[in-house]
C-alpha positions as CSV (number, residue, x, y, z in Angstrom):
1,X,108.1,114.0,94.6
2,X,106.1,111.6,96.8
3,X,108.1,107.6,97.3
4,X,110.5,106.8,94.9
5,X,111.6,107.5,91.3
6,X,114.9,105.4,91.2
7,X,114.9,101.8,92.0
8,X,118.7,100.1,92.3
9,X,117.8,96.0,92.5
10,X,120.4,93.8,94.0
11,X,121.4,90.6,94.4
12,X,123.5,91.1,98.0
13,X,123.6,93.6,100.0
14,X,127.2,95.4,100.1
15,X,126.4,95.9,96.2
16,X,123.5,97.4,96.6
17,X,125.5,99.8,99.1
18,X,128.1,100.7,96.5
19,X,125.7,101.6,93.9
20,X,123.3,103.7,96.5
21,X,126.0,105.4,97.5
22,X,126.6,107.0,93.9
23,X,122.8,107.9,93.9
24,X,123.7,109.8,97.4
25,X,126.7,111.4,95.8
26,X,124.7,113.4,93.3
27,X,122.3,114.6,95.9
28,X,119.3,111.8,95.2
29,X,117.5,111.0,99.0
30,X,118.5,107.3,99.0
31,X,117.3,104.6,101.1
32,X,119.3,101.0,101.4
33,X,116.8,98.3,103.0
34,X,118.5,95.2,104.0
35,X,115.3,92.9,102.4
36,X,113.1,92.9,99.3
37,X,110.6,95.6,97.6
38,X,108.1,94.4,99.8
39,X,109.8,95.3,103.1
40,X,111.7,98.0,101.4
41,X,107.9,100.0,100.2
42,X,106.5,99.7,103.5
43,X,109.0,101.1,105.3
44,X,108.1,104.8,106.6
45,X,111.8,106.2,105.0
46,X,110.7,105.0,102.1
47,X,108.3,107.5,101.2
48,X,110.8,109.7,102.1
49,X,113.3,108.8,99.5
50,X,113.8,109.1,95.8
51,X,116.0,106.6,95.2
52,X,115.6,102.8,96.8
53,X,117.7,100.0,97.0
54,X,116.0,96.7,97.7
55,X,118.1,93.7,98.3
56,X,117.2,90.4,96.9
57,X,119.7,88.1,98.4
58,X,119.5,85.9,95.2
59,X,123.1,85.9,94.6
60,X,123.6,82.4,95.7
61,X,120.1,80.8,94.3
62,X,119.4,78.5,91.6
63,X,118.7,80.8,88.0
64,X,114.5,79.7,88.3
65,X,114.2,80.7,91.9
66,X,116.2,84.2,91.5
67,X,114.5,84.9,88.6
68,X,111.4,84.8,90.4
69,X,112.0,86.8,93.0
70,X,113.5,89.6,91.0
71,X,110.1,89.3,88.6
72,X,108.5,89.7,91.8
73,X,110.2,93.3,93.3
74,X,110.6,94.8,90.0
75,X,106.4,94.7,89.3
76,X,106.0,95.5,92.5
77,X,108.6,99.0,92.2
78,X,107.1,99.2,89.1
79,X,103.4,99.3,91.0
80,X,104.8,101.7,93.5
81,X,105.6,104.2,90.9
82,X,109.1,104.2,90.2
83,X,110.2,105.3,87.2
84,X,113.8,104.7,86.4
85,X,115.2,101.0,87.0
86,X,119.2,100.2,87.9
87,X,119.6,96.4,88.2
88,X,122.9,96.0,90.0
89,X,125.1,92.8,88.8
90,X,128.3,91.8,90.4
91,X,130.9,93.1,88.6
92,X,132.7,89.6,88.2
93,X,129.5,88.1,86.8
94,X,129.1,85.5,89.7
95,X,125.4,85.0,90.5
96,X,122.7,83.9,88.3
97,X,123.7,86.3,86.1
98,X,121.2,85.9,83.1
99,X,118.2,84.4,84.6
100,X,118.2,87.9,86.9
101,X,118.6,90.2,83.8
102,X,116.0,88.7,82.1
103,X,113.5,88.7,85.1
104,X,114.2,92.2,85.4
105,X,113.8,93.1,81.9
106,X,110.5,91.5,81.4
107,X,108.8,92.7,84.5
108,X,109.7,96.1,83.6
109,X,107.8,96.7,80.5
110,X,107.2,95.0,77.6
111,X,109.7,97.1,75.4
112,X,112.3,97.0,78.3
113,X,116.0,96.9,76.7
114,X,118.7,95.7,79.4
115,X,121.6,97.6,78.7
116,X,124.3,95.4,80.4
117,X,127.7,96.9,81.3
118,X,129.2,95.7,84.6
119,X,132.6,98.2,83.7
120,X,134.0,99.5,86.8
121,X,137.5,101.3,84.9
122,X,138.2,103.0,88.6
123,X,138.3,99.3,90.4
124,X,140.3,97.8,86.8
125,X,136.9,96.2,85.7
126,X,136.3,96.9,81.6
127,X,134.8,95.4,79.3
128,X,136.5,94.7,75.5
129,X,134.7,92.5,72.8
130,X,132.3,91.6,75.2
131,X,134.4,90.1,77.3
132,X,134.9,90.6,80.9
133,X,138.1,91.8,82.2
134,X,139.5,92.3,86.0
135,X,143.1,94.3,85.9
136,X,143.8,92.9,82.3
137,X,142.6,89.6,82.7
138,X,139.9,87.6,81.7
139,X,137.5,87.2,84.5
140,X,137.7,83.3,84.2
141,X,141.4,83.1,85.1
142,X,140.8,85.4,88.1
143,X,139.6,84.2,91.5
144,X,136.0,84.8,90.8
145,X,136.2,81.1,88.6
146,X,136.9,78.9,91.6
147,X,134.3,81.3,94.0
148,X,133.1,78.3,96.4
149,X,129.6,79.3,95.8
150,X,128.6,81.1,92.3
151,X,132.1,80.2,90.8
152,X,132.0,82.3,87.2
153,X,132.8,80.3,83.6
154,X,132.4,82.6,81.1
155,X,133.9,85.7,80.5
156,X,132.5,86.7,77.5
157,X,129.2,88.5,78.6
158,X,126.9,87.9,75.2
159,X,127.0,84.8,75.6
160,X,126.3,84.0,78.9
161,X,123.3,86.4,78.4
162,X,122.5,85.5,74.8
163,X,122.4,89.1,73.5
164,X,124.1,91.5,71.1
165,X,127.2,93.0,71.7
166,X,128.5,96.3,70.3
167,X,131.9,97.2,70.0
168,X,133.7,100.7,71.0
169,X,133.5,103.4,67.8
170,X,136.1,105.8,68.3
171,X,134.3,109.2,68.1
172,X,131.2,108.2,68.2
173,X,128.6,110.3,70.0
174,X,125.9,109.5,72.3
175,X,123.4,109.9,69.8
176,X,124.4,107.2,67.8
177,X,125.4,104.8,70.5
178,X,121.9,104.8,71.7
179,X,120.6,104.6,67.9
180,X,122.6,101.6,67.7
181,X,121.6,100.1,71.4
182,X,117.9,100.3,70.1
183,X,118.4,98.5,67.5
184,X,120.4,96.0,68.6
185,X,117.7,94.2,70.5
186,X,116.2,93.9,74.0
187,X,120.1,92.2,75.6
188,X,122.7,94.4,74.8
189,X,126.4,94.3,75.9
190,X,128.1,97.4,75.4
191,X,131.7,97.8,75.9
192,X,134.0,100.2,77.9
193,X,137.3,100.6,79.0
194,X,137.6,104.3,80.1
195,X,135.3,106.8,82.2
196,X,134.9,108.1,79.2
197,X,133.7,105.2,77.2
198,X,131.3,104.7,81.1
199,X,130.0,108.6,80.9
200,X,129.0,108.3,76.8
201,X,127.0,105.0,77.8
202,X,125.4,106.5,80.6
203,X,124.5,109.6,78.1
204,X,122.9,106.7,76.0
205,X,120.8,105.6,78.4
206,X,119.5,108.5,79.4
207,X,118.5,109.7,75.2
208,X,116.8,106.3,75.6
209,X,114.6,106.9,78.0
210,X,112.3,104.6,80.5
211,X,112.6,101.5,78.3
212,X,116.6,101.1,79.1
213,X,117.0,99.3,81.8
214,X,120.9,99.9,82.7
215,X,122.9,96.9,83.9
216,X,125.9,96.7,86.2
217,X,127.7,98.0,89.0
218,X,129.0,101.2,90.8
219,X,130.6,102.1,87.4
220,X,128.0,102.5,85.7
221,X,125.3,103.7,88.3
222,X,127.8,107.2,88.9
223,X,127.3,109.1,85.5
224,X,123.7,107.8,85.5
225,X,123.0,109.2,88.9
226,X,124.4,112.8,88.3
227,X,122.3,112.7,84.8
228,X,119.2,111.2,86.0
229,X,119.5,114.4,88.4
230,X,120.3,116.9,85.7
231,X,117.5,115.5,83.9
232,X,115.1,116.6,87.1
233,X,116.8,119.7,87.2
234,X,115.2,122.7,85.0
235,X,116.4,125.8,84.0
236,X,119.7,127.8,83.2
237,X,123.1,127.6,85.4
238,X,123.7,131.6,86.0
239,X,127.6,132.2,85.5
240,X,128.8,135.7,87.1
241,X,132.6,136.6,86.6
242,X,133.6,139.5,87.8
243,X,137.6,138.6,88.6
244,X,140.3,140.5,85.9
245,X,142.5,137.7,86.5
246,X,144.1,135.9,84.0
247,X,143.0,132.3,84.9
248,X,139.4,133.4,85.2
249,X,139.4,134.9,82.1
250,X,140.8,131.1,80.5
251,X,137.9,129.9,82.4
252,X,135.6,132.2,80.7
253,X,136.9,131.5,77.6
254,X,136.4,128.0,77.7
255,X,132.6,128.3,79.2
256,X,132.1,130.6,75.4
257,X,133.2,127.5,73.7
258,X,130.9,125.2,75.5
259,X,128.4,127.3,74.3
260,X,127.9,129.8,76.9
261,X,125.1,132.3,76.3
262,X,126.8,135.7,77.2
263,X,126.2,139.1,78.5
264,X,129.2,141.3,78.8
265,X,128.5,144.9,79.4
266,X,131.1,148.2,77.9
267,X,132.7,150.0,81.1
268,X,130.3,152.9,79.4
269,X,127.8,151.3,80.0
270,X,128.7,150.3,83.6
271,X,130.0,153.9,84.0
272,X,126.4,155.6,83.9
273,X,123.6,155.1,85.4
274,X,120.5,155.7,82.9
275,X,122.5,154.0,80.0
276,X,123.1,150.9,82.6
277,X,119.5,150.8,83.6
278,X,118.6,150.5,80.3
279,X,120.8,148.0,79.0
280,X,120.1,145.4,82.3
281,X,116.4,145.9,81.7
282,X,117.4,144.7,77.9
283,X,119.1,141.6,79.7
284,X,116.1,140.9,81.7
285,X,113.7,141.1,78.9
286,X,116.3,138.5,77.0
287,X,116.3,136.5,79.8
288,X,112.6,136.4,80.5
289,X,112.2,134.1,76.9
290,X,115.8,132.6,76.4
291,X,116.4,128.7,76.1
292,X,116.5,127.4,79.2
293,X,118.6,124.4,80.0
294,X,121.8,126.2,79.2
295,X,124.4,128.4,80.7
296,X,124.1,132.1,81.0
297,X,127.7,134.1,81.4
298,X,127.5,137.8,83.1
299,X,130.9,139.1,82.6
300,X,132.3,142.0,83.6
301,X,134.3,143.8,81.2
302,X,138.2,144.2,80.9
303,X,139.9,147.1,81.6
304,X,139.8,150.4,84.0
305,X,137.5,153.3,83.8
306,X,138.2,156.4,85.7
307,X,135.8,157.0,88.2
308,X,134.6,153.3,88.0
309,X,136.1,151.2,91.1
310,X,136.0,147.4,90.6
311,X,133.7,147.4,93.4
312,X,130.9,149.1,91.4
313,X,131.6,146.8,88.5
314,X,130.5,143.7,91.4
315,X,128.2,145.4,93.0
316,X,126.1,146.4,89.1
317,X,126.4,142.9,87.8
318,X,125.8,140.9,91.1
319,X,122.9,142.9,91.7
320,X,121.8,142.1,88.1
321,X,122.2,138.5,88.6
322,X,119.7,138.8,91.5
323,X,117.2,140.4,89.5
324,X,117.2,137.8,86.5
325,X,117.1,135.4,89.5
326,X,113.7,136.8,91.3
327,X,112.3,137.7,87.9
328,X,112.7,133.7,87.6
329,X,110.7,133.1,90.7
330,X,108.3,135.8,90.2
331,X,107.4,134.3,86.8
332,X,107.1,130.7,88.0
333,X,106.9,130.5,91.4
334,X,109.2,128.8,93.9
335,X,111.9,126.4,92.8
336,X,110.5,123.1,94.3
337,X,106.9,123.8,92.3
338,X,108.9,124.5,89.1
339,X,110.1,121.3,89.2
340,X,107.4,119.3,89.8
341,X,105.7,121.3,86.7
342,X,105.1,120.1,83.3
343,X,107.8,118.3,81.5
344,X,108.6,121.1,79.2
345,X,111.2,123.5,81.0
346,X,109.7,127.3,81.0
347,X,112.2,129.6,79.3
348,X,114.2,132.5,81.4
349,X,114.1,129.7,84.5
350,X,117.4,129.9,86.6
351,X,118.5,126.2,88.4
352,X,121.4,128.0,90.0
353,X,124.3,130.3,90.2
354,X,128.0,130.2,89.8
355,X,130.1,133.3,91.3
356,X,133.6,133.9,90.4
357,X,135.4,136.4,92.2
358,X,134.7,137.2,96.3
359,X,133.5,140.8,95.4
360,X,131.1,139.4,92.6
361,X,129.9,136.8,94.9
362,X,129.1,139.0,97.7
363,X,127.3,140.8,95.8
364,X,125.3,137.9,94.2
365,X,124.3,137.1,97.9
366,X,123.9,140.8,99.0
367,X,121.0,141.4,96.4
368,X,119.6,138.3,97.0
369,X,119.5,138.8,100.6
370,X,121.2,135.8,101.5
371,X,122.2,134.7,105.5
372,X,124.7,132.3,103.9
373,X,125.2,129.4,102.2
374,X,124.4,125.9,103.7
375,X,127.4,124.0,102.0
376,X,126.7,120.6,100.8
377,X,129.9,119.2,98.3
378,X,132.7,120.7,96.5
379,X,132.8,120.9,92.4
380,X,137.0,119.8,92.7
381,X,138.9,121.2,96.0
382,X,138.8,124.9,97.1
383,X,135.5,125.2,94.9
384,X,132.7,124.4,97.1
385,X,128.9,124.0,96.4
386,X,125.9,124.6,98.4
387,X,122.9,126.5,98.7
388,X,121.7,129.8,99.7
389,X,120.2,130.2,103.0
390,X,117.8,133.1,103.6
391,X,115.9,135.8,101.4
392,X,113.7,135.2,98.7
393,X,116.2,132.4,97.0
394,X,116.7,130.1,99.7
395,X,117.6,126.9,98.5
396,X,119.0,128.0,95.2
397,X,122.2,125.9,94.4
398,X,125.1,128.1,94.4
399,X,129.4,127.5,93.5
400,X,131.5,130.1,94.7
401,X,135.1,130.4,93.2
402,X,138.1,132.9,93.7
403,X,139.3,134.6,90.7
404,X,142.2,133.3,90.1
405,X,141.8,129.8,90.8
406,X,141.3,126.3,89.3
407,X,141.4,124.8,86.1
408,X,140.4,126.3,82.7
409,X,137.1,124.2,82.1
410,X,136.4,124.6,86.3
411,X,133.0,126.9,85.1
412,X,132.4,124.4,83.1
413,X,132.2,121.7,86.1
414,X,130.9,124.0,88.2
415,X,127.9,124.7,85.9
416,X,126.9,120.9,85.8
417,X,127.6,120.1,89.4
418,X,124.7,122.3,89.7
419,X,123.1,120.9,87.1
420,X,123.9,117.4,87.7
421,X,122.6,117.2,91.4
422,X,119.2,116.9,93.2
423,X,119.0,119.8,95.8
């Protein structure tokens, strides 16, 4: 990818840093300039980066003149390419709140919708009824109303920005809250209260498309970062459990529920060699034309087998797992030209791999002819991501996890840590 995709647009500069910071979290190469889209393009970093975050230092103008200079740097992001606009607000609506949305809207495209939610539910920020509340409060009887510079007088956000509001549905999916965005009209105020309510809005968006421009703070730019990634990242999250244990095998059955794609071999069939040749080259041949854009569980079988040692049990499927993973590069080349190929994802692609159990991941890394892995986050604490280092998958995003460890949806998470990140 060559200069930016992502544009964040600010009105001061520590915001701008709180919201790049979420873009850096989920793996996007981010750049902060201290000025405007002017200074921000020409700066040699910037071609560098995915994400940009200019800084318009309109927070304290009058409404015409910030308005202008917002028009100004989103056509000009817009010139330069970028394809996805965040227009960060303060999250107690101090600024010239409106006249900045609106500038923003129009100069993004004709169709633009500003989806406006400046929830923050971590920092006590939500948003009920369209109003704005700080820790329970309206956000007129907090300190932000007698700010000596942009103090704020109206805590209910349609109507400072003259748009729609829609109300919290209980149930409702992301689907329809997007349906209903659209047709709403081109200002919309959505509420939330939970991370919940913020990660369903952010799913919203995303169904929308290029015509949504999201509006807020660091609340809402975290879920849009990790699925603005996940939407760059093609291909099927390869999920190898060999452990016996108990908690792995919760874990398992939780991945099946969240629709899991799985291949689970009989300790026959592990047992013998022809009969195990045959049925991996079956898997492969599934592989080669199954959806991509999913999860794909190899799961080793329960029970003992004389004369089968748990280490042969690793050592089959891991080395399976490597073959489904170089038949993927050997069909469509390496993993960075994959992505920058056409928008439809080719099927039997694989985005990355999640080992459970040290024996199955050793073996993962063995047939792939790893050096290591270069470690880069961790999916929660004693489950850490990275990617491999050496051999013919270098680069390929990888989550290791002992056996009988974590939580029962913790394949789940590790699945779309991988999926949700720019490597």
């Amino acid at each position: 990818m060559m200069g930016p995709f992502i544009a964040i647009v600010a009105d001061d500069l520590t915001g701008s840093g709180d919201t790049a910071v979420q873009f850096v979290r989920a793996g996007w190469t981010t750049q902060l300039s201290v000025g405007r889209a002017s200074q921000a393009l020409t700066d040699p970093a910037a071609s560098r980066a995915e994400v940009i975050a200019v800084t318009t230092h309109s927070r304290s103008l009058p409404a015409a003149q910030a308005a202008t200079i917002v028009r100004e740097d989103v056509a000009a992001l817009r010139a330069a390419g970028v394809q996805r606009l965040y227009k960060k607000v303060d999250s107690t609506l101090r600024g010239a709140f409106r006249a900045e949305i609106d500038a923003a809207r129009a100069a993004w495209r004709g169709d633009a919708i500003a989806v406006v939610c400046p929830a923050f539910p971590d920092t006590g920020r939500t948003v009920r009824d369209g109003v704005l509340y700080v820790n329970d409060k309206p956000v007129t009887e907090t300190s932000a109303a007698t700010d000596p510079v942009t103090p704020v007088t109206e805590s209910h956000i349609p109507t400072l920005l003259g748009g729609a509001q829609l109300a919290l549905v209980p149930g409702e999916t992301s689907q329809s809250l997007a349906d209903r965005i659209v047709a709403a009209g081109h200002t919309v105020v959505v509420d939330a209260v939970t991370q919940q309510d913020m990660d369903r809005l952010a799913r919203a968006i995303a169904l929308i498309g290029e015509r949504a421009v999201p509006v807020g703070s660091g609340g809402l730019a975290a879920p849009l970062a990790r699925l603005w990634a996940g939407a760059e990242t093609r291909g099927a999250v390869l999920v190898v459990v060999t452990s016996q244990h108990s908690a792995s095998r919760r874990q398992v059955a939780a991945l099946q529920a969240d629709g899991a794609r799985v291949w689970s071999p009989t300790l026959a069939q592990l047992a013998d060699d022809a009969v195990w040749s045959q049925w991996s080259a079956e898997v492969c041949k599934t592989a080669a034309v199954a959806e991509p854009q999913s999860t794909w569980l190899l799961l080793a079988p329960e029970g003992r087998l004389d004369g089968l040692s748990s280490d042969a049990v690793a050592t089959r499927l891991g080395t399976l797992a490597g073959q489904l993973i170089q038949q993927s590069l050997a069909s469509h080349g390496s993993r960075v030209a994959a992505n920058r190929a056409a928008a439809t994802t080719p099927a039997g692609r694989v985005a990355g791999v999640v080992a459970t159990g040290g024996d199955g991941a050793s073996a993962v890394l063995a047939a792939l002819q790893a050096g290591g892995i270069a470690l880069v986050d961790e999916v929660t604490g004693g489950v850490p991501l990275g990617t491999l280092t050496g051999g013919p998958a270098a680069g390929l995003p990888i989550v290791t996890k002992a056996g009988g460890f974590g939580t029962d949806d913790v394949l789940i998470r590790a699945a779309r840590a991988v999926r949700e990140r720019r490597f």
